[in-house]
C-alpha positions as CSV (number, residue, x, y, z in Angstrom):
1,X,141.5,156.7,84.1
2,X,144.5,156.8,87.3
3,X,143.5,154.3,89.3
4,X,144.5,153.5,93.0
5,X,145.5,149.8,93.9
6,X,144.9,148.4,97.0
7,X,147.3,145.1,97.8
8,X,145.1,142.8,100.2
9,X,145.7,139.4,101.9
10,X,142.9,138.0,103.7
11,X,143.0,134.4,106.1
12,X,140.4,132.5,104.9
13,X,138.0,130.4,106.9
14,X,140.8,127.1,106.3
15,X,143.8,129.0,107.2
16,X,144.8,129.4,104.0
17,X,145.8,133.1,102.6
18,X,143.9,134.9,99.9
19,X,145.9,137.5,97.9
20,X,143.9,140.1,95.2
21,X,144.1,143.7,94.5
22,X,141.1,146.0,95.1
23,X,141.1,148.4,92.4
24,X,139.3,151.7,92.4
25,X,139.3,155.4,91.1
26,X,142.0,157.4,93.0
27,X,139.4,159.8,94.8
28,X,138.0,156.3,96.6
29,X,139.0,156.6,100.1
30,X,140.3,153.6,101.6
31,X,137.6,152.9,104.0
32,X,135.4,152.4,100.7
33,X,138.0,150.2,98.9
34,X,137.9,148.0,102.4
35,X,134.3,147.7,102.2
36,X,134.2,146.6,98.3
37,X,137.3,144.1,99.4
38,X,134.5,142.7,102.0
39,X,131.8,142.2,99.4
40,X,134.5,140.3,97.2
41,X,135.3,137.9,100.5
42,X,131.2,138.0,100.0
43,X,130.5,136.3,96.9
44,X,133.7,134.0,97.6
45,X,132.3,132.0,100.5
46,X,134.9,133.9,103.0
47,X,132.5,136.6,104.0
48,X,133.5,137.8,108.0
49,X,137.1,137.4,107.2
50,X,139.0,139.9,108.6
51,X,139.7,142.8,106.3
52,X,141.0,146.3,107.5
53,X,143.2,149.0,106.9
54,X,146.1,146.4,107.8
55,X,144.8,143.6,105.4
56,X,144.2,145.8,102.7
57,X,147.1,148.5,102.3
58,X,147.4,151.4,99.5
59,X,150.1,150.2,97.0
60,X,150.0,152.5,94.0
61,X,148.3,154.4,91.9
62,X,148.4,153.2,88.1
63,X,146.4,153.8,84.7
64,X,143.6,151.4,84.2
65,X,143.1,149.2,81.3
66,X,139.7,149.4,79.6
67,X,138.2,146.6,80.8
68,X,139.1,147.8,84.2
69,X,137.8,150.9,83.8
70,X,134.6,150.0,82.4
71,X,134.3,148.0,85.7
72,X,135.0,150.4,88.3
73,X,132.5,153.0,86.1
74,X,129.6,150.1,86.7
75,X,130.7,148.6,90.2
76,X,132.9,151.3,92.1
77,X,135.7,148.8,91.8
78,X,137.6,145.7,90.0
79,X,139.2,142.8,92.1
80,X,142.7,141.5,90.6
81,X,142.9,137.8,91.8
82,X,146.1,136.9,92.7
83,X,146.5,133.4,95.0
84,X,144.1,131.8,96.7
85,X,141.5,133.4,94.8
86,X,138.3,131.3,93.8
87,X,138.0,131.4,90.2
């Protein structure tokens, strides 16, 4: 599966910058990817975080791994934590 990549940095609530990929099928629009980057912030404690178009910018498109795949195929998307990321 190609899969588009979607390179966000959020503020969260302490000031502090959150870095992760939102990683969905390349027919996703980016309107979608922003709102699966938003339930991400969710169920990390930073939901109502500021996440647009500017926070969360297209960045390529790329074959998926399998365990990727398999999650966008259940959820719509993965997230790649990068910094700042709860774990």
């Amino acid at each position: 599966m190609e899969c588009a990549v979607y390179d966000t940095y959020v503020t969260k609530k302490d000031g502090r910058i959150m870095h992760f990929d939102v990683v969905v099928e390349t027919s996703t629009v980016q309107e979608k990817a922003i709102e699966y980057g938003k339930e991400y912030l969710s169920h990390s404690g930073q939901a109502g975080q500021k996440m647009t178009s500017e926070e969360c910018q297209f960045c390529h498109i790329q074959a998926a791994p399998p365990f990727v795949e398999k999650a966008i195929k259940q959820n719509g998307y993965w997230i790649q934590k990068m910094e700042g990321c709860p774990q």
